[in-house]
N, CA, C and O atoms as CSV, one atom per row, in Angstrom:
chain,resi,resn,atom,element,x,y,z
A,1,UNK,N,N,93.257,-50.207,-93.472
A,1,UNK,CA,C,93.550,-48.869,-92.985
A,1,UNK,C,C,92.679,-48.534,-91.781
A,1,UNK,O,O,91.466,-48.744,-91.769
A,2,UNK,N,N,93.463,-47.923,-90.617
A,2,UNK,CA,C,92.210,-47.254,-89.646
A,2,UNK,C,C,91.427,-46.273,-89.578
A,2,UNK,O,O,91.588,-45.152,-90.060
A,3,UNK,N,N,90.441,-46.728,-88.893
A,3,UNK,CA,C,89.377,-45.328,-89.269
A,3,UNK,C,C,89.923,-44.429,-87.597
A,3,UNK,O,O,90.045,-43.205,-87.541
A,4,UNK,N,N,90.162,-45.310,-86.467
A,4,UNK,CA,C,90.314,-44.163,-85.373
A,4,UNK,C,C,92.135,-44.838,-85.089
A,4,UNK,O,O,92.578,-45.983,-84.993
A,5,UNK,N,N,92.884,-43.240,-85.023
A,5,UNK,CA,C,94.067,-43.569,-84.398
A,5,UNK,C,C,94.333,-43.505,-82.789
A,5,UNK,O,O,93.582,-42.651,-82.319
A,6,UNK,N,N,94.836,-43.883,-82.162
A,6,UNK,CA,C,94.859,-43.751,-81.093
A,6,UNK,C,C,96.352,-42.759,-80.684
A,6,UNK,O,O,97.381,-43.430,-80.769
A,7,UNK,N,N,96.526,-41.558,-80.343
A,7,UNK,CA,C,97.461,-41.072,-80.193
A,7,UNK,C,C,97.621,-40.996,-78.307
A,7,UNK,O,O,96.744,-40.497,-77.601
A,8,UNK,N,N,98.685,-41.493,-77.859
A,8,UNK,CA,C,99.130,-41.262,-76.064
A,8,UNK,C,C,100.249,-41.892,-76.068
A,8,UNK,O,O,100.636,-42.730,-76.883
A,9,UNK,N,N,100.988,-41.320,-74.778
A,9,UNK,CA,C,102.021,-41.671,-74.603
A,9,UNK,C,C,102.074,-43.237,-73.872
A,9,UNK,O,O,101.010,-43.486,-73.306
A,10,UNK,N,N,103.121,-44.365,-73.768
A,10,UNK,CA,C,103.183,-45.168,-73.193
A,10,UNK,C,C,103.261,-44.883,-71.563
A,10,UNK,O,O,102.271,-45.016,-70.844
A,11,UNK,N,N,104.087,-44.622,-71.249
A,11,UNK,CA,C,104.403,-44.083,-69.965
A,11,UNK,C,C,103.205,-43.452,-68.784
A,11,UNK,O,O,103.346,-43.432,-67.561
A,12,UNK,N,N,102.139,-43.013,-69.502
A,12,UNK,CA,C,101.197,-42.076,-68.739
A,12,UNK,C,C,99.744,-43.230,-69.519
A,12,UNK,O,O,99.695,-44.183,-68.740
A,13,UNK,N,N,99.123,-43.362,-70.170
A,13,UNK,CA,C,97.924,-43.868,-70.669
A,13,UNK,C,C,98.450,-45.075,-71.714
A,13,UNK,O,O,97.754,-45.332,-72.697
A,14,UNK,N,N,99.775,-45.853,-71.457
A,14,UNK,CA,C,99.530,-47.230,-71.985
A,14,UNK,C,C,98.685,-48.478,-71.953
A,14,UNK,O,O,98.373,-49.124,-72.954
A,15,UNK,N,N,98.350,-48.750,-70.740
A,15,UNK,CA,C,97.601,-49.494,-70.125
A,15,UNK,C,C,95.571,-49.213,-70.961
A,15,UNK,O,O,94.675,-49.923,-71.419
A,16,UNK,N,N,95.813,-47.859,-70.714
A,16,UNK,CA,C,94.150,-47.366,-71.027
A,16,UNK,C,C,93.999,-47.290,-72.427
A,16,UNK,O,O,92.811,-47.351,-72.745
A,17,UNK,N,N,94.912,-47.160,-73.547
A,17,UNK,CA,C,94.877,-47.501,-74.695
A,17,UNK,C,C,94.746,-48.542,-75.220
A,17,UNK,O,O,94.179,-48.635,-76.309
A,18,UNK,N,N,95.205,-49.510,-74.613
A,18,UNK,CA,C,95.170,-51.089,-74.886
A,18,UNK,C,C,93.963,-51.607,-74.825
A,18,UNK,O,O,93.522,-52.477,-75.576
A,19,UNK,N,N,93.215,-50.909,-73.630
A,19,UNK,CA,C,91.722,-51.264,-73.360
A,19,UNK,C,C,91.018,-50.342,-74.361
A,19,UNK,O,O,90.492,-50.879,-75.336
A,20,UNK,N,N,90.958,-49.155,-74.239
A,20,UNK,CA,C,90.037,-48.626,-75.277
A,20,UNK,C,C,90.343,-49.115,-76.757
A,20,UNK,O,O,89.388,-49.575,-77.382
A,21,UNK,N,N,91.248,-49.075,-77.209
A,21,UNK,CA,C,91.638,-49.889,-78.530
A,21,UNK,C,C,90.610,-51.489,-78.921
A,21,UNK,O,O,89.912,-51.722,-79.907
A,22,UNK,N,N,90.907,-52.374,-77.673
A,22,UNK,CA,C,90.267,-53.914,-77.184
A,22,UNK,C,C,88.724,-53.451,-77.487
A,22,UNK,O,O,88.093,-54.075,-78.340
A,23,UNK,N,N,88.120,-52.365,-76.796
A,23,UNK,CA,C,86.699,-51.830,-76.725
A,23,UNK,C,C,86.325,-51.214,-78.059
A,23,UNK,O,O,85.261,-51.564,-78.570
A,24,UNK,N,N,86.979,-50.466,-78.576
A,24,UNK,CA,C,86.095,-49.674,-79.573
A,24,UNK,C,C,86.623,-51.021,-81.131
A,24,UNK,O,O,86.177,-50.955,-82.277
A,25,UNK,N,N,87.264,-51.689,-80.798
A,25,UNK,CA,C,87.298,-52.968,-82.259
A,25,UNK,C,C,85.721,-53.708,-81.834
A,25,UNK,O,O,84.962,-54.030,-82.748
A,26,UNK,N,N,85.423,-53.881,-80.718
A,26,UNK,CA,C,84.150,-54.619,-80.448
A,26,UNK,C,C,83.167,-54.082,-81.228
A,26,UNK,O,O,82.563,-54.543,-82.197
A,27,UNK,N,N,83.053,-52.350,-80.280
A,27,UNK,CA,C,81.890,-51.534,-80.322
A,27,UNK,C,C,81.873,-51.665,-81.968
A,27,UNK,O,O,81.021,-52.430,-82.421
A,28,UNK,N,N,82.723,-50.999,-82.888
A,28,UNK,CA,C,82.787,-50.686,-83.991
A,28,UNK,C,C,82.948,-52.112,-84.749
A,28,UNK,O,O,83.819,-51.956,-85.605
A,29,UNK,N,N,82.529,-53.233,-84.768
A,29,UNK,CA,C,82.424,-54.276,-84.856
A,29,UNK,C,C,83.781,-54.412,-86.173
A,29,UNK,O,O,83.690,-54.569,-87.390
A,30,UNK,N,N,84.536,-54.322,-85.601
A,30,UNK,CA,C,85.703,-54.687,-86.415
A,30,UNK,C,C,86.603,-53.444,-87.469
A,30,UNK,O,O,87.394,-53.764,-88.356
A,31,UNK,N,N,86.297,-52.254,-87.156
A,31,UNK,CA,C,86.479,-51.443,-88.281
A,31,UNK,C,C,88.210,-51.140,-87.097
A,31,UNK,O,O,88.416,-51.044,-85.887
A,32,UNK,N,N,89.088,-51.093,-88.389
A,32,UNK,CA,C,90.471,-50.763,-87.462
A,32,UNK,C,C,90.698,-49.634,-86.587
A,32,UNK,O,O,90.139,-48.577,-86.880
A,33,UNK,N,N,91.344,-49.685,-85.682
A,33,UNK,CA,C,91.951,-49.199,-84.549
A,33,UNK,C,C,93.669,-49.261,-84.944
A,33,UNK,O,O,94.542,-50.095,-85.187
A,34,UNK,N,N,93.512,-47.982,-84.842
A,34,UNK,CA,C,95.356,-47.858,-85.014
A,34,UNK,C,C,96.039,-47.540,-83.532
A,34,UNK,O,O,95.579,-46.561,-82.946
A,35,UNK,N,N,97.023,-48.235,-82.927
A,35,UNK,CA,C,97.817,-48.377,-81.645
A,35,UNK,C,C,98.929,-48.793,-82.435
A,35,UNK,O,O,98.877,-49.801,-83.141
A,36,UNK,N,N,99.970,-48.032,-82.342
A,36,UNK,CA,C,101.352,-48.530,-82.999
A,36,UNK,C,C,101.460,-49.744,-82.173
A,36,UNK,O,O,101.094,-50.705,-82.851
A,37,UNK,N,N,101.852,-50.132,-80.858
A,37,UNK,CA,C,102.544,-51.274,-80.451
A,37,UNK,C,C,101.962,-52.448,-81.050
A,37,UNK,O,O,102.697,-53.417,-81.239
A,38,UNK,N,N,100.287,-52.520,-81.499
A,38,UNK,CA,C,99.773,-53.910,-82.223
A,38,UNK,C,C,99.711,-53.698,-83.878
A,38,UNK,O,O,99.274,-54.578,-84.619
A,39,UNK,N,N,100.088,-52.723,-84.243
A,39,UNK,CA,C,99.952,-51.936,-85.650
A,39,UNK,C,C,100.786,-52.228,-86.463
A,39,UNK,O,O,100.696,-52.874,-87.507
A,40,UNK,N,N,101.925,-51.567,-85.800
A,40,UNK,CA,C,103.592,-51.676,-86.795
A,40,UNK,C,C,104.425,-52.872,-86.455
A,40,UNK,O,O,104.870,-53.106,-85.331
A,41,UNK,N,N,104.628,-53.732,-87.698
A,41,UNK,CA,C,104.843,-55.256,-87.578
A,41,UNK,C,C,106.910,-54.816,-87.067
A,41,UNK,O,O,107.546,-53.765,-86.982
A,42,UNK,N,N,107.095,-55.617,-86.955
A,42,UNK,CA,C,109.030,-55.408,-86.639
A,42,UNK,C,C,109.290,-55.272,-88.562
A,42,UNK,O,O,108.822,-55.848,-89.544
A,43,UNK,N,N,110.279,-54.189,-88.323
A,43,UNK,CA,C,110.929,-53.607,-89.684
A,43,UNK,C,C,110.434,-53.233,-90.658
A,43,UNK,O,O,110.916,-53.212,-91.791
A,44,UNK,N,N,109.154,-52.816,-90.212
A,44,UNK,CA,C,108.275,-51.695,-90.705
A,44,UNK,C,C,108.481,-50.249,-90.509
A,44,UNK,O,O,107.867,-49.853,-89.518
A,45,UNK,N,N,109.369,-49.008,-91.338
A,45,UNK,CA,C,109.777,-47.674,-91.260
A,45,UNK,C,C,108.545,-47.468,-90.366
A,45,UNK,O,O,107.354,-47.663,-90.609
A,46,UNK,N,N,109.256,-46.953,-89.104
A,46,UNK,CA,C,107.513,-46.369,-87.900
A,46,UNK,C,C,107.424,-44.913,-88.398
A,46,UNK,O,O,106.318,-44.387,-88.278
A,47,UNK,N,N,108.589,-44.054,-89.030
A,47,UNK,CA,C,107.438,-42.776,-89.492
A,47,UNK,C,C,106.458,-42.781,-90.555
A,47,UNK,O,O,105.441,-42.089,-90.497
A,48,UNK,N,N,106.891,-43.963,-92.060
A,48,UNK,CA,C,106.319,-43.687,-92.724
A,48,UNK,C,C,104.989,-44.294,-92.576
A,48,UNK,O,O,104.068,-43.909,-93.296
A,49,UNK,N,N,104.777,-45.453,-91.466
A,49,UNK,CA,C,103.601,-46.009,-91.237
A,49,UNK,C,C,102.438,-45.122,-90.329
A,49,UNK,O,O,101.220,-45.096,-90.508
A,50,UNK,N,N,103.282,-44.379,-89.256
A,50,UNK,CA,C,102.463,-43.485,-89.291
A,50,UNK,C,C,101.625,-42.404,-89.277
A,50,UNK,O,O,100.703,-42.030,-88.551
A,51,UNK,N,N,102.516,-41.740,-90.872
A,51,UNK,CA,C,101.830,-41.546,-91.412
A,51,UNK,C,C,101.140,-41.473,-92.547
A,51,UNK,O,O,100.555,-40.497,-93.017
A,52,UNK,N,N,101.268,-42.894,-93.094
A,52,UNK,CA,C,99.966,-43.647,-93.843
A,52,UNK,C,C,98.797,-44.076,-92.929
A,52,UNK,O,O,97.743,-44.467,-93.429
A,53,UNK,N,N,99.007,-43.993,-91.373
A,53,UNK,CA,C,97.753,-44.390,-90.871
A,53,UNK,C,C,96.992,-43.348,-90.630
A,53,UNK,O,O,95.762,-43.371,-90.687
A,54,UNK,N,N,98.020,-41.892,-90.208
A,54,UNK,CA,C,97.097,-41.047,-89.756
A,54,UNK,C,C,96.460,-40.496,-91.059
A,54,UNK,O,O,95.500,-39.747,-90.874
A,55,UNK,N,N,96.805,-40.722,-92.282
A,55,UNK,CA,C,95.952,-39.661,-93.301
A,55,UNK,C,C,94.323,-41.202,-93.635
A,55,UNK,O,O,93.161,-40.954,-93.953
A,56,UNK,N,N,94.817,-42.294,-93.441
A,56,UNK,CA,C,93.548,-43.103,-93.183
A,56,UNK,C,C,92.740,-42.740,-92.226
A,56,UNK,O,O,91.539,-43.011,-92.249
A,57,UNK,N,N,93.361,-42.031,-91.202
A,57,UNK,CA,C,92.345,-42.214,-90.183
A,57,UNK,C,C,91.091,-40.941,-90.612
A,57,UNK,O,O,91.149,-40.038,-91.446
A,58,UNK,N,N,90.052,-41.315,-89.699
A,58,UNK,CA,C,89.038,-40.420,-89.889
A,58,UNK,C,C,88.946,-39.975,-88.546
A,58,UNK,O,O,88.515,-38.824,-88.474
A,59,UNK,N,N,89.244,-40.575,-87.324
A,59,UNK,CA,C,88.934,-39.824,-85.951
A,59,UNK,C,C,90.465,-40.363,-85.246
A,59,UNK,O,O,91.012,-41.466,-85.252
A,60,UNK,N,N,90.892,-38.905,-84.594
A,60,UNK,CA,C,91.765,-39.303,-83.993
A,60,UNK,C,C,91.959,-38.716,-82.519
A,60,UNK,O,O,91.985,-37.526,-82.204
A,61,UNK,N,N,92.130,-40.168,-81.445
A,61,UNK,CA,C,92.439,-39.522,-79.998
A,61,UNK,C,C,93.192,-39.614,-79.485
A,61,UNK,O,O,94.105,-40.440,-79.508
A,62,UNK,N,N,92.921,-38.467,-78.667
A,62,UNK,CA,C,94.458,-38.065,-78.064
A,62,UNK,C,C,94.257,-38.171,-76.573
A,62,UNK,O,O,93.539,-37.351,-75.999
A,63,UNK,N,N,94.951,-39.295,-75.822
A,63,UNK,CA,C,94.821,-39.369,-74.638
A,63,UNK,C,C,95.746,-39.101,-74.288
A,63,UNK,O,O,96.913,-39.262,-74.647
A,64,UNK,N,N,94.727,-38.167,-72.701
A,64,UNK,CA,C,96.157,-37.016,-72.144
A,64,UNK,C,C,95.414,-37.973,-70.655
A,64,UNK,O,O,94.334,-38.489,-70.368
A,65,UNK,N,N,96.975,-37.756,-69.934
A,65,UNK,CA,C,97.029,-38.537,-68.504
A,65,UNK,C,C,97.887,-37.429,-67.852
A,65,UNK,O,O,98.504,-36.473,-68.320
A,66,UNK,N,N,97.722,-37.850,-66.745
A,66,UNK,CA,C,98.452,-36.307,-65.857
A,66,UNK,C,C,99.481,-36.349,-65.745
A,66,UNK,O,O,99.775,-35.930,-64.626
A,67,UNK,N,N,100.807,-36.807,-66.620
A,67,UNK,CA,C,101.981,-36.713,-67.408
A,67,UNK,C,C,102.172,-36.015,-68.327
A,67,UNK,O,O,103.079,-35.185,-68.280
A,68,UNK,N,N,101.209,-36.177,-69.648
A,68,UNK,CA,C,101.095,-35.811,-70.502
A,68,UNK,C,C,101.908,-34.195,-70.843
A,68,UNK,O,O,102.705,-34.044,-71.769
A,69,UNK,N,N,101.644,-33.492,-70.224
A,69,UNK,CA,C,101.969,-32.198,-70.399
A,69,UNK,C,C,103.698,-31.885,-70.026
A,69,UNK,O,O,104.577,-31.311,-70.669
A,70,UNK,N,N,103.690,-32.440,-68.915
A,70,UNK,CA,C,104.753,-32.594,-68.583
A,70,UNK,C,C,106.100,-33.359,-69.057
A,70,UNK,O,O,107.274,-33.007,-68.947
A,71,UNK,N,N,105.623,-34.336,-69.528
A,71,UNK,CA,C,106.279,-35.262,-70.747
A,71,UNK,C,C,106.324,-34.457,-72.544
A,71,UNK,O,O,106.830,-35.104,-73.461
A,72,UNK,N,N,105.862,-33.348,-72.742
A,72,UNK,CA,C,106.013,-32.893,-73.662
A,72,UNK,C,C,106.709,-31.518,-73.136
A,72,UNK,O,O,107.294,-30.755,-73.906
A,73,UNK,N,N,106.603,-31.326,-71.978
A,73,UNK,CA,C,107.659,-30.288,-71.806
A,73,UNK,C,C,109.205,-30.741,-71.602
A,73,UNK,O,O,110.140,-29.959,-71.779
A,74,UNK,N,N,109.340,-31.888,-71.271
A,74,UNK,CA,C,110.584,-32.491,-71.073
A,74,UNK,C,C,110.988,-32.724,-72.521
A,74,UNK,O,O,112.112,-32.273,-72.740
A,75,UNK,N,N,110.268,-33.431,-73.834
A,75,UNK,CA,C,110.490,-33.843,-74.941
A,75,UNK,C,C,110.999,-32.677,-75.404
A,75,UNK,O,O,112.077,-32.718,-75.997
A,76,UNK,N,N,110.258,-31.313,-75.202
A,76,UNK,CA,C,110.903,-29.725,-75.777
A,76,UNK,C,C,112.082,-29.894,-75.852
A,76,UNK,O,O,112.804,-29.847,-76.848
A,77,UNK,N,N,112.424,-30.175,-74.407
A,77,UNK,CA,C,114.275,-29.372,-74.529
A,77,UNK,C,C,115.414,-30.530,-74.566
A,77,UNK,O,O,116.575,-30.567,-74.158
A,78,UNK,N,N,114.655,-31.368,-75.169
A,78,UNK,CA,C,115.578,-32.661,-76.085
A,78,UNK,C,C,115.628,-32.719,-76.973
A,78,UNK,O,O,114.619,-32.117,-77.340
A,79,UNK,N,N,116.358,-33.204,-78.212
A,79,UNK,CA,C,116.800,-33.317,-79.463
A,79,UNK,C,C,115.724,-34.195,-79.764
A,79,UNK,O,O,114.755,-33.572,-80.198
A,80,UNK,N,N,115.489,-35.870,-79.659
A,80,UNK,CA,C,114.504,-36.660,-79.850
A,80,UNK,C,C,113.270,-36.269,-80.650
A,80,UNK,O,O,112.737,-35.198,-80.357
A,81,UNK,N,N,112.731,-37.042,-81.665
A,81,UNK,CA,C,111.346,-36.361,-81.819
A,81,UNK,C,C,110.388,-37.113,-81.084
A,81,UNK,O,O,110.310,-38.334,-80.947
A,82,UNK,N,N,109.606,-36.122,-80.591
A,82,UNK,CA,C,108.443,-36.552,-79.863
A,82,UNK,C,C,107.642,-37.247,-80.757
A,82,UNK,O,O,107.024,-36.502,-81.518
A,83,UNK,N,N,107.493,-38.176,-80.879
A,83,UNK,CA,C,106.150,-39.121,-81.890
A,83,UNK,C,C,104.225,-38.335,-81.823
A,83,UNK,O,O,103.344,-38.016,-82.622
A,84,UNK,N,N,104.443,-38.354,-80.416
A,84,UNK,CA,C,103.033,-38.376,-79.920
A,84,UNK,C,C,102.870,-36.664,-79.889
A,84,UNK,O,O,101.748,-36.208,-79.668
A,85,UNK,N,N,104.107,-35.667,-80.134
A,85,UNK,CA,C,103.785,-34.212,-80.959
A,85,UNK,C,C,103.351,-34.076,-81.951
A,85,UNK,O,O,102.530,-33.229,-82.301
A,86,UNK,N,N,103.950,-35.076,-82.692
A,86,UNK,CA,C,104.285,-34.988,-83.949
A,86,UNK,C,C,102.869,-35.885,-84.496
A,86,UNK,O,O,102.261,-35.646,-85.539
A,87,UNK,N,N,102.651,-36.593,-83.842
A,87,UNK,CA,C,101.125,-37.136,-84.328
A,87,UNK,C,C,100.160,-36.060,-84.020
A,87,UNK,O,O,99.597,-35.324,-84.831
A,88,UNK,N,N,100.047,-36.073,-82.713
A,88,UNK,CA,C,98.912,-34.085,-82.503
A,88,UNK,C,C,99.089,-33.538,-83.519
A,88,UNK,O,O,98.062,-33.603,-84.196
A,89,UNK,N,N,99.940,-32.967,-84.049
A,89,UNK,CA,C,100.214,-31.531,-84.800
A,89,UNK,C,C,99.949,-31.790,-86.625
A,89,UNK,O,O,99.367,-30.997,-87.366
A,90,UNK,N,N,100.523,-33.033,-87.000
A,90,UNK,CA,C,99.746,-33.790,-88.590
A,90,UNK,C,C,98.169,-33.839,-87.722
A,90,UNK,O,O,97.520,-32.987,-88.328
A,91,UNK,N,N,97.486,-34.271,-86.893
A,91,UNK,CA,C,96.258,-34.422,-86.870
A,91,UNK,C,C,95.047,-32.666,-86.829
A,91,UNK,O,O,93.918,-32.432,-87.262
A,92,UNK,N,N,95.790,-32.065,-86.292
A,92,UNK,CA,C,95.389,-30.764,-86.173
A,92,UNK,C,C,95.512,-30.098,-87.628
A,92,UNK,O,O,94.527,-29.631,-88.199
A,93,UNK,N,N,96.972,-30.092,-88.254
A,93,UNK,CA,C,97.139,-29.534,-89.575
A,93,UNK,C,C,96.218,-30.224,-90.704
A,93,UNK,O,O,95.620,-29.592,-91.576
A,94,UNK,N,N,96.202,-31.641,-90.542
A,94,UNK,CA,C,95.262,-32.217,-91.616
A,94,UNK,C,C,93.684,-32.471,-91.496
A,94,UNK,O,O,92.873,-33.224,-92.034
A,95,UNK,N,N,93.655,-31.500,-90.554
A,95,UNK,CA,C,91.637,-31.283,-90.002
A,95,UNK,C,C,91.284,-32.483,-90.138
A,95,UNK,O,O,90.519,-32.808,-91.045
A,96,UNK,N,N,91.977,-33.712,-88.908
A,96,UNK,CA,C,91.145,-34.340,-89.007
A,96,UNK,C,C,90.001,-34.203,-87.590
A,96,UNK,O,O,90.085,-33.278,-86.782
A,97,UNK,N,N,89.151,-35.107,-87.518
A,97,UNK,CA,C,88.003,-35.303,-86.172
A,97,UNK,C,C,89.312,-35.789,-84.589
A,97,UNK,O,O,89.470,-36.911,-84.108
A,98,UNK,N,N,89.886,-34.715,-84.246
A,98,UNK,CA,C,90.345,-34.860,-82.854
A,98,UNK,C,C,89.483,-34.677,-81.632
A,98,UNK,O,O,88.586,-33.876,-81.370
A,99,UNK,N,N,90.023,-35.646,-80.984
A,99,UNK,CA,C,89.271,-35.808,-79.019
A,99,UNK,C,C,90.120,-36.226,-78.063
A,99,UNK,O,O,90.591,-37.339,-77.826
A,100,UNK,N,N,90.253,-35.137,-77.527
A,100,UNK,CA,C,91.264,-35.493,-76.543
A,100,UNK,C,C,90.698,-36.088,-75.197
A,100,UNK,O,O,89.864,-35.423,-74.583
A,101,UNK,N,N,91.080,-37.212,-74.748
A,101,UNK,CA,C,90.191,-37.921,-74.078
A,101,UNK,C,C,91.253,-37.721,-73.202
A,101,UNK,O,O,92.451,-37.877,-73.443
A,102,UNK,N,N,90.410,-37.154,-71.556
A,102,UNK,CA,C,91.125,-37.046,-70.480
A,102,UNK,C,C,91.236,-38.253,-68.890
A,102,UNK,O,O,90.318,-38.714,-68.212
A,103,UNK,N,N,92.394,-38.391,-68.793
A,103,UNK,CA,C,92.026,-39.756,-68.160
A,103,UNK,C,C,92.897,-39.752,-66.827
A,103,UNK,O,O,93.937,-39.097,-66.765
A,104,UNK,N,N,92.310,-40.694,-65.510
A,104,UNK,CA,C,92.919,-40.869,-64.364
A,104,UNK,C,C,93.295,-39.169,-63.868
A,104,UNK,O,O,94.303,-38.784,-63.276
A,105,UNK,N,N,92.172,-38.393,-64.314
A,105,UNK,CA,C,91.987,-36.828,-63.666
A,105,UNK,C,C,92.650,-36.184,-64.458
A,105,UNK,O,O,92.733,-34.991,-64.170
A,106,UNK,N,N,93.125,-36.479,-65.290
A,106,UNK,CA,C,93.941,-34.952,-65.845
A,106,UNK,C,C,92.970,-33.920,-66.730
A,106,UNK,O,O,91.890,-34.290,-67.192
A,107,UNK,N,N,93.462,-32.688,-66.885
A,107,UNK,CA,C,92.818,-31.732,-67.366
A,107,UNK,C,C,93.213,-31.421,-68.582
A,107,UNK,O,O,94.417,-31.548,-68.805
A,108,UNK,N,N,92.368,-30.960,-69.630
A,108,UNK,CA,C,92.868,-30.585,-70.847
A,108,UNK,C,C,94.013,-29.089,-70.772
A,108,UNK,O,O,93.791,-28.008,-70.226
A,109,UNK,N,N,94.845,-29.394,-71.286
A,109,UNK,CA,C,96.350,-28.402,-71.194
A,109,UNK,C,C,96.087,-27.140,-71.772
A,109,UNK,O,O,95.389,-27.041,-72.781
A,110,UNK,N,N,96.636,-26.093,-71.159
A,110,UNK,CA,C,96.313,-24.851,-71.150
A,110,UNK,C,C,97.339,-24.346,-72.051
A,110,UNK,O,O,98.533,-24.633,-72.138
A,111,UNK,N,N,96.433,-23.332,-72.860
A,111,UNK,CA,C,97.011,-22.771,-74.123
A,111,UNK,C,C,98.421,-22.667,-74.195
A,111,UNK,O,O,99.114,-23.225,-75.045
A,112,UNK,N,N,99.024,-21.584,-72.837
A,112,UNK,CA,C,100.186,-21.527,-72.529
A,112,UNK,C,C,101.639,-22.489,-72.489
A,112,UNK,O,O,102.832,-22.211,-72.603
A,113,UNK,N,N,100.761,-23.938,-72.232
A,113,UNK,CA,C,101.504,-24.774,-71.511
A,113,UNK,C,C,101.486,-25.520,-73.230
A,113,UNK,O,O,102.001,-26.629,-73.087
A,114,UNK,N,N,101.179,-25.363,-74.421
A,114,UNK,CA,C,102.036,-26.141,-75.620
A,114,UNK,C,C,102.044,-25.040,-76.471
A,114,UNK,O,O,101.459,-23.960,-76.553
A,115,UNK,N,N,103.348,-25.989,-77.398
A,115,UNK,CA,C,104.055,-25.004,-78.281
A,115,UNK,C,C,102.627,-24.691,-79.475
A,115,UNK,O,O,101.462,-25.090,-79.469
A,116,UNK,N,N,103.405,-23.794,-80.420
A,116,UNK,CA,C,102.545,-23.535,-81.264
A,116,UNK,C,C,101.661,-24.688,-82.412
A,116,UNK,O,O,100.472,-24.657,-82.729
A,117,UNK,N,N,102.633,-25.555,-82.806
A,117,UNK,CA,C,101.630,-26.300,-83.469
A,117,UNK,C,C,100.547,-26.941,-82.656
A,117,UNK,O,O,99.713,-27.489,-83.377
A,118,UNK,N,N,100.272,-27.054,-81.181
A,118,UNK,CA,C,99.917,-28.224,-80.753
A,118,UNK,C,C,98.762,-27.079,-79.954
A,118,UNK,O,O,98.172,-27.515,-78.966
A,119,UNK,N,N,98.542,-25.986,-80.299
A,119,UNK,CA,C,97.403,-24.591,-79.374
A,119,UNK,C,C,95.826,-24.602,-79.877
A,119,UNK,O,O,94.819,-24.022,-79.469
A,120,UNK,N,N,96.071,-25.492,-80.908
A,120,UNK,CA,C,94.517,-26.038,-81.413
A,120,UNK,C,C,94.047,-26.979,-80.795
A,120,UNK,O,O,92.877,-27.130,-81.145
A,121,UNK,N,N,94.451,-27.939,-79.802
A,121,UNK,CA,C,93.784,-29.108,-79.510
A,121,UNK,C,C,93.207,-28.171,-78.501
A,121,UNK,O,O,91.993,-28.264,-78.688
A,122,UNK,N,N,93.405,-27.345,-77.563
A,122,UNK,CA,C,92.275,-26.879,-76.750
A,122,UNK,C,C,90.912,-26.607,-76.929
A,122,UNK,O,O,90.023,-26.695,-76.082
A,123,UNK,N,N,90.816,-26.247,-78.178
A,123,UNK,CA,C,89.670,-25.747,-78.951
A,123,UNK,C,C,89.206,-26.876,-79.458
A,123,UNK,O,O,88.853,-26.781,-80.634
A,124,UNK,N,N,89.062,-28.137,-78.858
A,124,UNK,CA,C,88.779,-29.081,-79.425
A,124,UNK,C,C,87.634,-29.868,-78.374
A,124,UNK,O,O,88.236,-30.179,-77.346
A,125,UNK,N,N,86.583,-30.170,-78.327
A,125,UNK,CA,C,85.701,-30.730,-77.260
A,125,UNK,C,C,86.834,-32.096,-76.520
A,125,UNK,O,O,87.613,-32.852,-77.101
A,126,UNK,N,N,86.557,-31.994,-75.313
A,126,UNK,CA,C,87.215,-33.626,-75.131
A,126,UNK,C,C,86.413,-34.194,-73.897
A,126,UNK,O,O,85.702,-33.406,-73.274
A,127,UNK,N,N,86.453,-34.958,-73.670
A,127,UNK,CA,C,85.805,-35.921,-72.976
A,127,UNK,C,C,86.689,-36.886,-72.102
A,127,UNK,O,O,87.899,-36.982,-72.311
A,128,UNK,N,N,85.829,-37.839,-70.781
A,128,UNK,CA,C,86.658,-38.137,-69.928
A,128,UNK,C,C,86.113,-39.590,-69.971
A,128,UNK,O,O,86.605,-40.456,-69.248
């Protein structure tokens, strides 16, 4: 089970997840790292996995890239479920340790700019 999930979108912070994921298995000398793309084996249900990972997890981050916001405003007014909402919003509701780690300049998203489940991550320290 993982102790840190990694929550971001592919599109905006794929690349930087792969590396921080690669880095913190070192740092943390082996303790799991959850990244769906190396996580969930083929024909493994991806909601129910994760979330069996996120109630394992003990720290979970949320990397925002200067898409990010914008890519969840587009996800709004589509049918689709957003994964990477829907991971924020179980991580916020189930108090776990969130950090929204800000990357390639982007700024942590303004109250206004997400829906209601997702108005707690501001209030959340994050780091760059």
């Amino acid at each position: 089970m993982s102790t840190v999930f990694l929550s971001y979108r592919r599109t905006d912070t794929g690349g930087e997840a792969g590396r921080l994921a690669d880095a913190l298995e070192q740092r943390l000398e082996g303790a799991p790292v959850f990244r769906d793309v190396e996580a969930i084996a083929p024909g493994t249900q991806f909601d129910a996995e994760l979330d069996e990972q996120m109630s394992a997890s003990t720290i979970v981050l949320v990397l925002i890239g200067p898409a990010w916001v914008s890519e969840l405003r587009q996800r709004l007014e589509q049918t689709d479920l957003d994964y990477v909402r829907a991971e924020v919003a179980t991580a916020l509701a189930k108090r776990k340790r969130v950090i929204p780690v800000l990357l390639k300049g982007a700024a942590l998203p303004r109250v206004g700019d997400l829906p209601e489940d997702l108005r707690r991550l501001v209030k959340h320290q994050s780091m760059t």
